[in-house]
C-alpha positions in Angstrom: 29.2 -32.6 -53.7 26.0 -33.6 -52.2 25.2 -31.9 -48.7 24.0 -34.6 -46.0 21.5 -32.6 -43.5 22.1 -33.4 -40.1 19.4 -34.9 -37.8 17.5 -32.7 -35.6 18.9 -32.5 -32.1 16.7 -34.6 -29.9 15.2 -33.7 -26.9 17.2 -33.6 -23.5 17.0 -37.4 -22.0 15.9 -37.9 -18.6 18.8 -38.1 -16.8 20.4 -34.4 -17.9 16.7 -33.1 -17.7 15.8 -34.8 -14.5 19.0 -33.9 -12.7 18.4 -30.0 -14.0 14.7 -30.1 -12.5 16.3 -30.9 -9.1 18.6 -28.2 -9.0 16.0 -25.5 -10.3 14.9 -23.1 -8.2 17.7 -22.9 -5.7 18.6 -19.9 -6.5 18.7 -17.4 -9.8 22.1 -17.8 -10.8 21.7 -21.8 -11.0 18.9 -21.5 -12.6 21.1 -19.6 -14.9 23.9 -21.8 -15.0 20.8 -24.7 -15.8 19.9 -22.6 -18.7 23.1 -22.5 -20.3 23.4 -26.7 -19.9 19.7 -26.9 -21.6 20.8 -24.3 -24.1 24.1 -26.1 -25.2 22.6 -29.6 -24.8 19.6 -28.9 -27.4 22.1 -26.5 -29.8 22.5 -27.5 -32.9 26.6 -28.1 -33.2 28.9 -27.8 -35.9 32.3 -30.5 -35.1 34.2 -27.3 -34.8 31.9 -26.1 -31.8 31.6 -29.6 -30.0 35.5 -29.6 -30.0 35.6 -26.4 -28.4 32.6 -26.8 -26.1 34.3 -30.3 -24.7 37.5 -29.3 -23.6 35.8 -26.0 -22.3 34.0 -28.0 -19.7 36.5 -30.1 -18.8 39.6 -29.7 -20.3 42.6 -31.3 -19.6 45.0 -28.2 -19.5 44.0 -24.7 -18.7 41.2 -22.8 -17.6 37.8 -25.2 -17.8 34.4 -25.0 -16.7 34.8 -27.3 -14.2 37.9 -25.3 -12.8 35.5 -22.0 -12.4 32.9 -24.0 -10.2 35.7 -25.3 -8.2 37.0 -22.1 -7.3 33.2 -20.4 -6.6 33.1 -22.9 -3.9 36.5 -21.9 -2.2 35.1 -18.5 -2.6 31.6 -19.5 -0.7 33.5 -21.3 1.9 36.0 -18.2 2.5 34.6 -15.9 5.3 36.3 -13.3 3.7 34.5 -13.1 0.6 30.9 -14.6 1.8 30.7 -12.2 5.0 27.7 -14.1 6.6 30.5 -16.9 6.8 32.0 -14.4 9.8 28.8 -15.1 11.8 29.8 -18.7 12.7 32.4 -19.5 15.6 36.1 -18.8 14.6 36.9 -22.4 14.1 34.2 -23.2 11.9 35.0 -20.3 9.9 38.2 -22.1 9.4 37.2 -25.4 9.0 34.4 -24.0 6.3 37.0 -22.6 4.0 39.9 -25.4 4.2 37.0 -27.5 3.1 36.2 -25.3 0.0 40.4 -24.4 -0.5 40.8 -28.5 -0.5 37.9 -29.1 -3.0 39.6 -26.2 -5.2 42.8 -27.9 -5.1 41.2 -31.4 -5.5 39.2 -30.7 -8.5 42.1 -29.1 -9.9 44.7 -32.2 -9.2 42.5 -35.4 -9.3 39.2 -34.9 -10.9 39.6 -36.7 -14.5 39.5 -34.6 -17.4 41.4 -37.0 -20.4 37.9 -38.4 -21.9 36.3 -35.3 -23.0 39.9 -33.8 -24.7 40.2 -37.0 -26.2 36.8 -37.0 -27.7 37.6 -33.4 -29.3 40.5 -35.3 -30.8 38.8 -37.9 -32.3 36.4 -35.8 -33.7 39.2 -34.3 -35.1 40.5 -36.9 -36.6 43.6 -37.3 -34.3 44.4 -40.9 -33.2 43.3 -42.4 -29.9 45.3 -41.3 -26.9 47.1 -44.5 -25.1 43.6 -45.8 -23.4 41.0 -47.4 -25.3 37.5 -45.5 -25.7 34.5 -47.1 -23.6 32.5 -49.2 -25.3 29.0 -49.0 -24.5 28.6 -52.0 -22.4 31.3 -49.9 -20.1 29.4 -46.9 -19.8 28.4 -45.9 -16.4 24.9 -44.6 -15.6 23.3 -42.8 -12.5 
């Protein structure tokens, strides 16, 4: 059986790399959180790992990526557990943290997470769920 070599993984494009050189330097542990985007955008992948790495990020069932940085901003908004929160006048303090509870609960209930399962699927060789896949002219760009 001959062995196909797989292409070398190109170089970030403009939009991941442009929108990681506007969040660097805000502070060490985004810069760290950068470094692991860069790192598994330019790894080189097996089908196995992209699977996994996909519904990590933003699976649709579980524990996922996107779920963790929900719930770090319910815990910055919570006076409780970011004590320079407590500074601020009572009401704010509340206002603050029903802000970050509600973006915790609304990443959790309405931010979409079927496309990236899906795609683990498909590389899997599992059929298309019931929606049809986007077709390039469909794609949306920032």
């Amino acid at each position: 059986m001959t062995t196909i070599p797989h292409p070398a993984v190109p170089p970030l494009d403009d939009d991941l790399a442009d929108r990681i050189a506007d969040l660097r330097g805000i502070h060490r542990g985004i810069d760290l959180i950068l470094d692991g985007v860069r790192h598994l955008a330019l790894s080189e992948l097996t089908l196995d790992q992209t699977q996994t790495l996909l519904s990590t990020i933003a699976g649709n069932g579980g524990v996922d990526v996107l779920d963790v940085l929900a719930q770090l901003v319910r815990r910055l908004t919570d006076p409780a557990q970011n004590p320079p929160l407590r500074a601020l006048d009572p009401d704010v303090q509340k206002a603050v943290q029903r802000l970050g509870e509600r973006h915790a609960y609304e990443t959790a209930a309405y931010t979409p997470r079927d496309c990236p399962p899906e795609a683990a699927a498909l590389i899997d060789g599992l059929p298309p769920a019931t929606h049809t896949a986007i077709t390039p002219t469909q794609e949306h760009t920032s």
